[in-house]
Structures are given as C-alpha cells and as structure tokens.
C-alpha positions in Angstrom: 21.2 -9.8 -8.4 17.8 -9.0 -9.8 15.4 -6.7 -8.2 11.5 -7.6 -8.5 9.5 -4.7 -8.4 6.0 -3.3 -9.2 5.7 -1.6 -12.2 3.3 0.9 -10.3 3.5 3.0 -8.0 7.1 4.7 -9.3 7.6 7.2 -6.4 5.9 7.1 -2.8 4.0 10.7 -4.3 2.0 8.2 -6.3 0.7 6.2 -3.2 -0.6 9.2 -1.9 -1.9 10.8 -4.9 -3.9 7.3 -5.4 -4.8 7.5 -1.6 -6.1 11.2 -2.2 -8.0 10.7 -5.1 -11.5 10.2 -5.0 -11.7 6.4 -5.1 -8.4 6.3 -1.7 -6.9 3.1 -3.5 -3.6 1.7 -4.2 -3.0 -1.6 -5.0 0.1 -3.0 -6.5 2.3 -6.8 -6.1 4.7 -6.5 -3.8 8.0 -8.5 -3.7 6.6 -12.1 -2.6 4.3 -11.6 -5.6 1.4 -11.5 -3.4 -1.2 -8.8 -4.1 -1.0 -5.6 -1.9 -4.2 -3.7 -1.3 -3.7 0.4 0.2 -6.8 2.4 0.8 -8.5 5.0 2.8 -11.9 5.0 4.5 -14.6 6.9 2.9 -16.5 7.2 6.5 -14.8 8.9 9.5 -13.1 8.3 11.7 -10.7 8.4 9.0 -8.2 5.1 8.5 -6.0 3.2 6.1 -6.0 -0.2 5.9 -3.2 -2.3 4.4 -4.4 -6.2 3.0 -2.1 -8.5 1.3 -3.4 -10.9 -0.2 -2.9 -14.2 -1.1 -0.9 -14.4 -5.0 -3.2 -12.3 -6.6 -6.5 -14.3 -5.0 -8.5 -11.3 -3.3 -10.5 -14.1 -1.7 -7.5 -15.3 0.5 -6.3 -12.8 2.4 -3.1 -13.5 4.3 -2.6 -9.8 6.3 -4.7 -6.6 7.3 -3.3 -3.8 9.1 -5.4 -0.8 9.6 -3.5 2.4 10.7 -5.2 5.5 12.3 -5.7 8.9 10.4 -2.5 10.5 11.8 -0.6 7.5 10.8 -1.0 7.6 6.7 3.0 8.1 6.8 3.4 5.3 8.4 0.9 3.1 5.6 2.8 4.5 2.9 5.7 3.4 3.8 4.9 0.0 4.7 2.6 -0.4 1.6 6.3 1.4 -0.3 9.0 -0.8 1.9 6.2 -4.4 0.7 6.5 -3.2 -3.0 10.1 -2.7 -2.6 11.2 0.8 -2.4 14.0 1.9 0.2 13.0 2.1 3.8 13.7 5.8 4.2 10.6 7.8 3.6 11.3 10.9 0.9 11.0 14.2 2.6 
C-alpha cells in the first residue's frame, strides 16, 4: 500500500524548530491533501493554533484548534499524526 506524505516536516524536531523560529509557522498537506496550518502566537498569553484548510484554499477553512502554552506537545503531534507520522511522540 502506498503511503501519502508531506515532503516537509521530516522529523517532529522540525515542527518545533519551525514553531521556534522567529516567524512560529509550520504548514505542510496532510494526508486528506488538505492544507495544514501550525503556528505560535506572537502576543501572550502564549498559544498554538492548528487550521486545516480546505485543499490548499486558505480562504476555506474547514478546522481550528487552538492549544494553550503548556500544551505545544500536544499541537505537534496532532499537526505530526494529520501529516502522517506515527502517533507516538519521539522522546
């Protein structure tokens, strides 16, 4: 069976290295080949906010979740598990 997945991100690292930088954004297609959107506030209180989109319309969004400081684990590997990574987070 073939396996659909984005190009980039490779690793889970790279989602939070994106979400660390200076511009806090990720986005990537995920396996319904909608467009995924990842990023970090720039104001406090500190949040990430997951969007998918939908295709690859950024006019037509179909999901948001927002997820609260202490929970950026929990965005990554949502935004990870919607690109098609494993489930488990890496340690």
């Amino acid at each position: 069976m073939l396996e659909t997945r984005a190009e980039w991100p490779h690793t889970r690292e790279d989602i939070v290295r994106s979400l660390d930088s200076v511009w806090g954004l990720v986005a990537a297609t995920n396996t319904q080949g909608n467009l995924m959107r990842l990023e970090r506030s720039h104001q406090e209180p500190c949040q990430y906010t997951l969007t998918e989109y939908k295709g690859q319309d950024t006019t037509s969004t179909t999901s948001k979740l927002t997820f609260a400081h202490h929970r950026k684990a929990l965005a990554v590997d949502t935004f990870a598990c919607a690109l098609g990574f494993s489930s488990a987070s890496q340690p």
